[in-house]
C-alpha positions in Angstrom: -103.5 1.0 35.5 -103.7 -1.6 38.5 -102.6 -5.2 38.1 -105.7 -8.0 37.9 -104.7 -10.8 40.5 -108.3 -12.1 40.2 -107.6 -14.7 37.3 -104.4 -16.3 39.5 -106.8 -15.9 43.3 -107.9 -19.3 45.0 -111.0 -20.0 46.1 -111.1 -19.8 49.8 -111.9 -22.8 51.9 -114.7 -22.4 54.4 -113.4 -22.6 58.0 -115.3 -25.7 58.5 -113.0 -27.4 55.7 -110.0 -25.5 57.4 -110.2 -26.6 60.7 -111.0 -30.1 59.3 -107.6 -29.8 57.1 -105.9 -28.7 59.6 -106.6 -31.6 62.3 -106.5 -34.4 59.5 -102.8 -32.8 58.9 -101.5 -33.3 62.6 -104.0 -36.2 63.6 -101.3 -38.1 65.0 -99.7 -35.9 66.9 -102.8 -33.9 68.2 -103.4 -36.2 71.6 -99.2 -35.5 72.3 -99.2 -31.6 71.8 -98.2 -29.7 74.3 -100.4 -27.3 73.6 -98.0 -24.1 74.1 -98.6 -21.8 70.9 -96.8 -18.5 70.6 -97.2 -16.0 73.3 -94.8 -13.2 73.3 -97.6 -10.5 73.1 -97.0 -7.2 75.1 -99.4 -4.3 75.4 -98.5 -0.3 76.1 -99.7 0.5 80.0 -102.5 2.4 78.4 -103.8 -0.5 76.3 -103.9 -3.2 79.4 -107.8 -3.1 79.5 -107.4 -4.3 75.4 -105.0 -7.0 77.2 -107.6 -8.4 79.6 -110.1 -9.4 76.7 -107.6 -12.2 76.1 -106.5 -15.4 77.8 -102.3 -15.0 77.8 -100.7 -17.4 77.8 -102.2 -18.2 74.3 -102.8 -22.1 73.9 -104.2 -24.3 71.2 -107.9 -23.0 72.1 -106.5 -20.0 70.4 -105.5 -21.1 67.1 -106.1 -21.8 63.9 -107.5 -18.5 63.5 -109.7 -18.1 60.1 -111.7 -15.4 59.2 -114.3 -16.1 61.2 -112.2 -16.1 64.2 -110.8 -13.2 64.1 -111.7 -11.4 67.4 -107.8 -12.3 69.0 -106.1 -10.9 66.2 -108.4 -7.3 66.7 -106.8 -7.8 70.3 -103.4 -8.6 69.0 -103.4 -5.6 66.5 -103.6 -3.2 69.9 -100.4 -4.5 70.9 -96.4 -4.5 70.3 -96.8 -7.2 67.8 -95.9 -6.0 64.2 -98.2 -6.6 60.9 -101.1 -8.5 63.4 -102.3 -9.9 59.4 -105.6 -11.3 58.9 -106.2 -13.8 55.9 -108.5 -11.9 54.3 -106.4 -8.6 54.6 -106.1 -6.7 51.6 -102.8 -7.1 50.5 -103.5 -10.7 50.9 -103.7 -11.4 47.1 -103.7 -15.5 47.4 -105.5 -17.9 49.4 -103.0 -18.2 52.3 -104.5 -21.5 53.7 -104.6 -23.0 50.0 -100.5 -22.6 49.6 -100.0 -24.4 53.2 -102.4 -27.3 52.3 -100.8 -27.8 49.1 -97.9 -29.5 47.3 -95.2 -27.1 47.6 -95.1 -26.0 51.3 -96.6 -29.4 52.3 -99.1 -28.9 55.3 -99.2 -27.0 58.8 -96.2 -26.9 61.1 -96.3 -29.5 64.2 -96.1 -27.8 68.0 -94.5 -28.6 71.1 -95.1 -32.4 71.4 -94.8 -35.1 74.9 -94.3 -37.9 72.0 -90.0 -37.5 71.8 -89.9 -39.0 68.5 -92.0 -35.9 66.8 -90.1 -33.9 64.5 -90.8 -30.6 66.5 -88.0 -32.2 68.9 -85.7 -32.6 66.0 -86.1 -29.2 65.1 -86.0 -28.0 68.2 -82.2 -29.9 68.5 -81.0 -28.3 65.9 -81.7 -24.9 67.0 -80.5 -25.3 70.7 -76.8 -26.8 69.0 -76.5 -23.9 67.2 -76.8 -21.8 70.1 -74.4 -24.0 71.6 -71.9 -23.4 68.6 -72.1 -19.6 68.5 -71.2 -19.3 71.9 -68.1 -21.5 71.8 -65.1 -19.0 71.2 -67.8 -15.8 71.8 -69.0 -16.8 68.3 -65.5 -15.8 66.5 -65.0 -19.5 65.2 -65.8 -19.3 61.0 -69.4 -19.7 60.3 -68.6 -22.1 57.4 -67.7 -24.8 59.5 -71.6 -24.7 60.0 -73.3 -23.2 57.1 -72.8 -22.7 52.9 -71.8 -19.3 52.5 -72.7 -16.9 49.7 -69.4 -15.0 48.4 -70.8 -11.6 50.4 -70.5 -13.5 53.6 -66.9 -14.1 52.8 -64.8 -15.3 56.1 -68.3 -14.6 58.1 -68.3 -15.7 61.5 -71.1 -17.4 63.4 -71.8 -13.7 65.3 -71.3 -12.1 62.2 -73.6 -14.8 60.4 -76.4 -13.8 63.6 -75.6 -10.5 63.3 -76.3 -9.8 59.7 -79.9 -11.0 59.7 -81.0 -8.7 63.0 -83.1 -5.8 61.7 -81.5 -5.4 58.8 -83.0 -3.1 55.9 -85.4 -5.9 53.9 -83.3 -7.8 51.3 -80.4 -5.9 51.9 -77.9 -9.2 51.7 -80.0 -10.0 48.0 -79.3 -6.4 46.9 -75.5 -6.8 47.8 -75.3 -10.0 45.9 -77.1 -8.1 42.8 -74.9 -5.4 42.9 -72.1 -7.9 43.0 -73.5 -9.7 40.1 -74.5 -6.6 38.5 -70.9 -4.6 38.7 -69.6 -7.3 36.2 -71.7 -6.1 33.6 -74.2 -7.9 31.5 -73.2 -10.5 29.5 -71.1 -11.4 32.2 -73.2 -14.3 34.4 -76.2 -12.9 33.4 -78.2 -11.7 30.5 -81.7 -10.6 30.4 -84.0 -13.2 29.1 -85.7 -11.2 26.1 -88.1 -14.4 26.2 -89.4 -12.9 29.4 -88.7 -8.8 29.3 -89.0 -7.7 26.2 -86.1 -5.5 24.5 -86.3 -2.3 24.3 -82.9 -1.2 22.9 -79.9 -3.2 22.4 -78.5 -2.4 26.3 -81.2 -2.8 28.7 -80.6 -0.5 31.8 -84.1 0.4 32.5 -85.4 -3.1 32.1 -82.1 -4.3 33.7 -80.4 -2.9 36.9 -82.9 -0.2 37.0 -85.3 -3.6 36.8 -83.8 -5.8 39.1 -83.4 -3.6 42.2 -87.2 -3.2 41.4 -88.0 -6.8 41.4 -85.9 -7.1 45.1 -88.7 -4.8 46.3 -91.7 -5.8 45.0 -91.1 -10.1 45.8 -90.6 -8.7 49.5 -93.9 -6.2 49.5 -95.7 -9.1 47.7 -94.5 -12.3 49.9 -95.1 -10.0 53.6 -98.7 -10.0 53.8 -99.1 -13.6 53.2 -96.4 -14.5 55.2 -97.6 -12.9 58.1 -101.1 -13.9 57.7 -100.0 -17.3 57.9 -98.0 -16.5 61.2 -101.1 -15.5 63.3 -103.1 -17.7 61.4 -101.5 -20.9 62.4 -99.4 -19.1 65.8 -96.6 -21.6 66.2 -94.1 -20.4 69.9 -90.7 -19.7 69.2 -87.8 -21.5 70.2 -87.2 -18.5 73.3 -90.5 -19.5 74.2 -89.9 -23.4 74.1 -86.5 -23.2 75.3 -87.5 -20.9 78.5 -90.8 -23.3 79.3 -88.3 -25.9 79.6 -85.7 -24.0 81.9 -88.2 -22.8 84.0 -90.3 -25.9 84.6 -93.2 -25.3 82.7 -93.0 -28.2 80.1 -91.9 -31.6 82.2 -88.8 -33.0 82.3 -90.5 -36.1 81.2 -91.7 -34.3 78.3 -88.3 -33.6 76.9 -85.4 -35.6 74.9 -83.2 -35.9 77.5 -80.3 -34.9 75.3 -82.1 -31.2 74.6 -82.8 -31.0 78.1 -79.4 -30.9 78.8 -77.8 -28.8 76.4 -80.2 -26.1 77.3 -79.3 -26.8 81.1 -75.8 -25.8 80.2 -76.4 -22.7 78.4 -74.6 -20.1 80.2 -76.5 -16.9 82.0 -79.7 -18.5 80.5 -81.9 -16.0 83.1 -84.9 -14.9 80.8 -85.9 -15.9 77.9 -84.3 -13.6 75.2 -81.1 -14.9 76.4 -81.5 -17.8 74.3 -81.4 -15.7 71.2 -77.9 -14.2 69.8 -80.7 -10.5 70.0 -80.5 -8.3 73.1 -84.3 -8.1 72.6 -85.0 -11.5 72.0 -87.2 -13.4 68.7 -89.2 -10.8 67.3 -93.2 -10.3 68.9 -95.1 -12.6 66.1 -95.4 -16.1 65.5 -92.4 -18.3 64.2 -93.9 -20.2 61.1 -93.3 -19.4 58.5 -89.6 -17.3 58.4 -90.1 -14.0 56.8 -86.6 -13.7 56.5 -87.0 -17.0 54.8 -90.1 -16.3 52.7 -88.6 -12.9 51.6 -85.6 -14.8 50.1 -86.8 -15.3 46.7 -84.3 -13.6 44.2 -83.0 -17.2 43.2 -86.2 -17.6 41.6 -87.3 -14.5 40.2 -83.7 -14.1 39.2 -84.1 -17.6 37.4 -87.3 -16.2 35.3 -86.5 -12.6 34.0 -82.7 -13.6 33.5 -80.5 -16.1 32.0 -78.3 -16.7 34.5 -74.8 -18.9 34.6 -75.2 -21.9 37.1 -72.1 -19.6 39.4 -74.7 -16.6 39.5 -77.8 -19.0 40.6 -75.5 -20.8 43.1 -74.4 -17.2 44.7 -77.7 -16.2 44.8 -79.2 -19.5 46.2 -76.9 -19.3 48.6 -77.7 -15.6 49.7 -81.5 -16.4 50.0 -80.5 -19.7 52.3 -77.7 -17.6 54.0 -80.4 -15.4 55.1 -83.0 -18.1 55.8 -81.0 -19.9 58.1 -78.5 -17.4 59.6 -81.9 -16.6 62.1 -81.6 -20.7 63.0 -77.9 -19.3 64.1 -79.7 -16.4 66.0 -82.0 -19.1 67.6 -85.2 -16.8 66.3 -86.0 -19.7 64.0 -86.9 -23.8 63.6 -85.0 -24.7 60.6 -88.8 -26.2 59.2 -89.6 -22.1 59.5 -87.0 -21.5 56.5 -87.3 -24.2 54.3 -91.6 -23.7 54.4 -90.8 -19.9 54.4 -88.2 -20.3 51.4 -91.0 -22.5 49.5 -94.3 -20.3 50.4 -92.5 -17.3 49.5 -91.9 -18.9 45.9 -95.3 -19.8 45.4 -96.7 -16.7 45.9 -94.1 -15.4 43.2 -94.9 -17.7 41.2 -98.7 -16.9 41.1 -98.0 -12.7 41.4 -95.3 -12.8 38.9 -97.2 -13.3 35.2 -99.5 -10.9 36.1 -96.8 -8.0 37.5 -94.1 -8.7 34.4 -97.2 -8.4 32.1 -98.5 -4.8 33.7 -95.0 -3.3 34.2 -92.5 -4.7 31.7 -95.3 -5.8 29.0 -94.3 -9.5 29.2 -96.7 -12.7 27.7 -98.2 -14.0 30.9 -98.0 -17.4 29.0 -94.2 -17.2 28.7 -93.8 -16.5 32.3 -96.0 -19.0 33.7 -94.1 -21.7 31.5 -90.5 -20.5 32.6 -92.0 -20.6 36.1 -93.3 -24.2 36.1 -89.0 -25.0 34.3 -87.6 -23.1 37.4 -89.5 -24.0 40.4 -87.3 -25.0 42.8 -88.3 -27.5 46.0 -86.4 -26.4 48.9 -86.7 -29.4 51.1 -84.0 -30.7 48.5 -81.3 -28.2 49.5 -78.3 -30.0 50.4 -75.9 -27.8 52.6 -73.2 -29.8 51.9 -73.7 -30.0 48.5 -75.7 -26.5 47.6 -74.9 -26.5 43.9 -74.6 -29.5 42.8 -74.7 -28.2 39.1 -71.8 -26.5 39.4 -68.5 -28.8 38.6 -68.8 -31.8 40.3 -68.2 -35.5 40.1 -69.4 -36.7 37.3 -70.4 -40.3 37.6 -71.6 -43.4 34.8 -75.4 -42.0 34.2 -74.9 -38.5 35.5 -76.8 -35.4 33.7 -74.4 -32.7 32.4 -74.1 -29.8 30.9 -70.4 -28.8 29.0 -70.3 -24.8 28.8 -67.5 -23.6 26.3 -64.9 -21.6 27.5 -64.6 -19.9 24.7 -68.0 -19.1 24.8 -69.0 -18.3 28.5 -72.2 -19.1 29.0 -73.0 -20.8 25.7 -73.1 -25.2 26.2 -72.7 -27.9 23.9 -76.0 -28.5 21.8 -77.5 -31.6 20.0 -78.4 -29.2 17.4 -82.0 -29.4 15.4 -80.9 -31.5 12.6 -78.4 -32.8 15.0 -75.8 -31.1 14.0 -73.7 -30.1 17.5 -73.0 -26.7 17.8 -72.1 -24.5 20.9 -75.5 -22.6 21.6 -76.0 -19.9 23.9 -78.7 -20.7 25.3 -79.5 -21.8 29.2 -78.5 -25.4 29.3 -81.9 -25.8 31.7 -84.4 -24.6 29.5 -84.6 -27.6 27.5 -82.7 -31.4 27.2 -81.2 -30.2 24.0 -77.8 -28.4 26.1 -78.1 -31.7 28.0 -76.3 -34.8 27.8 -75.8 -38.4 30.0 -72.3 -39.4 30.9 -72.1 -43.7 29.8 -69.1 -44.8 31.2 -67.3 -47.5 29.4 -63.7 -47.4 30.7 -61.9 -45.4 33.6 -61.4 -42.4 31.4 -63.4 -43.2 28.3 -67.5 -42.3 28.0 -69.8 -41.7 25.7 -72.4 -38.8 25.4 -76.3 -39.4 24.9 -78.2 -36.6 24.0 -81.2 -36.3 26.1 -83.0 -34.4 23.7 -82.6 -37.8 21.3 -82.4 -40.7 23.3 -80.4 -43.6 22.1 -78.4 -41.1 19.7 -74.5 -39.6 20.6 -72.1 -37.3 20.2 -70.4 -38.4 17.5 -67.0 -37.3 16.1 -67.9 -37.0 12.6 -66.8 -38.4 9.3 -65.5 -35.2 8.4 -64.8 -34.2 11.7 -67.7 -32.0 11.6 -69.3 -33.4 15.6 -72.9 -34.3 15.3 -75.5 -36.5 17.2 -75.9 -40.0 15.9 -78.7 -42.5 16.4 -76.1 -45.3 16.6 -74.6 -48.0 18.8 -71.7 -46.0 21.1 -70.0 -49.6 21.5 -69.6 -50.1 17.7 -66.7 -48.0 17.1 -64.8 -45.2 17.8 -66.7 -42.6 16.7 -68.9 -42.3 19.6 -65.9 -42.4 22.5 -64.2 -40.2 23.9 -61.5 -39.5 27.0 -62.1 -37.6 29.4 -58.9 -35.2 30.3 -59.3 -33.3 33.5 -57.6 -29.6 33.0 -59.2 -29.0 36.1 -61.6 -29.3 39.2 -64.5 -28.8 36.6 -62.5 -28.5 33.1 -62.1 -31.0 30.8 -61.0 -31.4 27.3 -63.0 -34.4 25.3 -60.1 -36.2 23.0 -61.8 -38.8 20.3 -60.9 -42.0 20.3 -61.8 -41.8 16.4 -59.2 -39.0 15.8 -56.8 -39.2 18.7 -55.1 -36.0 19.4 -57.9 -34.1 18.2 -60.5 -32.9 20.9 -64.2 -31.9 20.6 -64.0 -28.0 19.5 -66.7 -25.1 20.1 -66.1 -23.9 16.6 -64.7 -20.3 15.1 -68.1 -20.5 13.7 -69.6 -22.1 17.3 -70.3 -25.3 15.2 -68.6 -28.0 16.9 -66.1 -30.2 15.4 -63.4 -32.0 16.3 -59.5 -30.3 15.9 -56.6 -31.7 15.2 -55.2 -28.9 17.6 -53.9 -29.0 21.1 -56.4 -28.9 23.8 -53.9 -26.3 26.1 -53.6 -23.6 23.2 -56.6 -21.8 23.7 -60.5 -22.1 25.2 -62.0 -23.6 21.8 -60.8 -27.4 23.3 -61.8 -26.4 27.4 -65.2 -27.3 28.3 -66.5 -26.9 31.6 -68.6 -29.7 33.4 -71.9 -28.5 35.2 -73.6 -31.7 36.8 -77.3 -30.9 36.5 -78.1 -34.5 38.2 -75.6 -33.8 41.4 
């Protein structure tokens, strides 16, 4: 049995509408670019008269190549470049062109530019200061100071950090962090969503570690192909390239922030151009845009569809897949833009292989992915380094979005309840506004709780002490207040202001009430905050 991509294929554009897309994209920068496109292309001695059929160094003339311009890449497949990937290629499922244009990676990359103010140049700072900082100390100083770092990168330095992502075997840093995560056990972080996969017996090994070190495979054998037919499709220089043209004289002073100029002056034994990198041998011998490392970084999401994961477990494993995306920015391999549209093409083509693969190998309903898909996706131009998981503890604020998580209960969260009676659920808090609740503040320490799922109604402490969600006025009386007591960083216990000294309770039964118990004695009265909202 094969799998049917045809039903998820785009239609692709004609070259005419693709050269015409991609000129309307960079239209104001087009009369500034430099014109300097990547050209790190060497050829074994017995293939030089495959060499002479092409111009080197490669320029602007040379690129976008379509399908109907395909004769450099026949000349580029004879050489030492890896996976030369045309976008019609075989294993190019999805209409590689179609994902740049659209929404989610946003358009083509922009080039080499004599206009200062383009954001190439801002990229193009950022990599040169991290060269700059992995040299200072010989790159022992911690790479945290610069980077989030997933808990497998533990006390990583910015070497180490450079290091890590140079050859490795693919995914090997995403199937550390799911070994990690799957050495605790199920039910501990994660669960398999039975939604998604469905059960076959009442522990899932086949279709759950034996599944998940299959899904680290096939996102990365899925993802390459249209990754790097979108390299040599669009053939954006790499930094080495940039960075040496500048040293050497080719790109004008003039042409160049003065403040990049220097700093790559004053990189030390700077005497070819795979000296930039932290790699003996340099960037690798393909196009920069989009990462691979980057677009092969996907287990946050496919993680986030087949498994019900606890907001720690999505954190570590958003932080592996940008750990790895930017650690080649450390290297100096890689534009930060090359991550962030690697991280987000990557996803999309998950997102429009993944129904039809779950539905062939695990007999999931296509319908039930696609809809989990559209709940998860996940815009990486919104990653905040110094804030990575913003829905993990945090400052909660008057109008923040939170979940509360029992501690009694890991992994089950305060819930409206369908007839609004509260109970502790265990369900993910993300896949719908009933686990979700907005924090009114009314005094220093005092709020009140509005259920998103019923707007205008609140947690209420019950006549009978039995909580429930209440369509009435939180300023009318006590019933609908509560103080906040902070246990910890992220724990609180929620005393009512209706019954003081009794707190809000996950219930022996997981309906929630409110005890006339001490909130210290045991988990029942503990309630962790996740901040959905940051």
């Amino acid at each position: 049995m094969s799998i049917n991509f045809s039903s998820a294929r785009l239609n692709s554009p004609d070259d005419e509408h693709f050269n015409s897309k991609f000129n309307e994209k960079h239209r104001s920068v087009l009369e500034s670019d430099l014109r300097i496109r990547f050209s790190k292309v060497a050829f074994r001695p017995e293939k030089e008269d495959i060499a002479s059929l092409a111009s080197f160094p490669l320029t602007a003339d040379d690129f976008p190549i379509n399908p109907s311009n395909n004769d450099l890449l026949d000349i580029l497949k004879e050489s030492l470049c890896p996976s030369v990937t045309r976008l019609d290629d075989f294993e190019v499922f999805f209409d590689v062109r179609g994902i740049i244009e659209g929404d989610v990676v946003g358009g083509y990359p922009v080039h080499a530019s004599s206009d200062p103010n383009s954001p190439f140049w801002g990229y193009m700072r950022e990599v040169v200061e991290a060269q700059a900082l992995r040299r200072v100390n010989a790159g022992s100083d911690p790479a945290i100071d610069v980077m989030p770092l997933p808990e497998i990168w533990n006390d990583f330095t910015l070497d180490m950090v450079a290091e890590a992502v140079h050859d490795e075997y693919p995914n090997y840093h995403q199937a550390r962090n799911l070994a990690r995560m799957i050495g605790r056990g199920q039910g501990v972080g994660y669960e398999i969503d039975n939604n998604i996969i469905p059960q076959r017996s009442a522990y899932q090994f086949l279709r759950g570690p034996v599944m998940i070190a299959d899904m680290n495979t096939w996102a990365t054998t899925v993802v390459g192909p249209h990754s790097f037919a979108a390299k040599f499709a669009v053939g954006r220089a790499r930094p080495e390239e940039i960075a040496w043209s500048i040293k050497t004289g080719a790109i004008s002073r003039q042409n160049v922030p003065s403040d990049i100029f220097d700093m790559i002056e004053a990189i030390p034994n700077f005497n070819a151009a795979v000296d930039f990198t932290a790699y003996e041998e340099g960037s690798p011998r393909h196009p920069s845009w989009p990462a691979m490392h980057s677009a092969a970084s996907q287990t946050s999401f496919w993680m986030d569809i087949v498994l019900d994961l606890s907001p720690e477990e999505l954190c570590q494993a958003r932080l592996t897949d940008y750990g790895v995306a930017y650690a080649r920015t450390i290297a100096g391999v890689h534009y930060p833009d090359d991550n962030i549209d690697g991280l987000n093409l990557g996803q999309e083509v998950i997102a429009l292989a993944l129904p039809s693969y779950l539905s062939w190998k695990y007999d999931a309903d296509e319908q039930s992915v696609r809809d989990k898909i559209e709940a998860r996706r996940y815009d990486w131009n919104t990653f905040d380094p110094l804030d990575p998981c913003p829905f993990v503890g945090g400052t909660i604020n008057d109008g923040s979005i939170i979940a509360l998580e029992s501690l009694r209960y890991p992994g089950s969260y305060l819930d409206a309840g369908g007839n609004r009676q509260a109970w502790t659920a265990e369900k993910d808090f993300l896949r719908n506004n009933f686990r979700q609740w907005k924090i009114i503040e009314i005094s220093d320490d005092i709020v009140a709780l509005e259920s998103l799922h019923y707007p205008g109604s609140y947690l209420d402490a019950g006549g009978n002490r039995e909580a429930w969600t209440a369509p009435k006025d939180f300023s009318l009386n006590f019933f609908r207040q509560w103080r906040i007591i902070k246990i910890s960083d992220d724990v609180i216990a929620l005393e009512s202001m209706r019954y003081p000294g009794s707190y809000l309770d996950a219930g022996g039964d997981r309906q929630a009430w409110t005890a006339p118990k001490d909130f210290s004695l045991n988990f029942f009265r503990q309630w962790k905050i996740i901040n959905i909202s940051g």
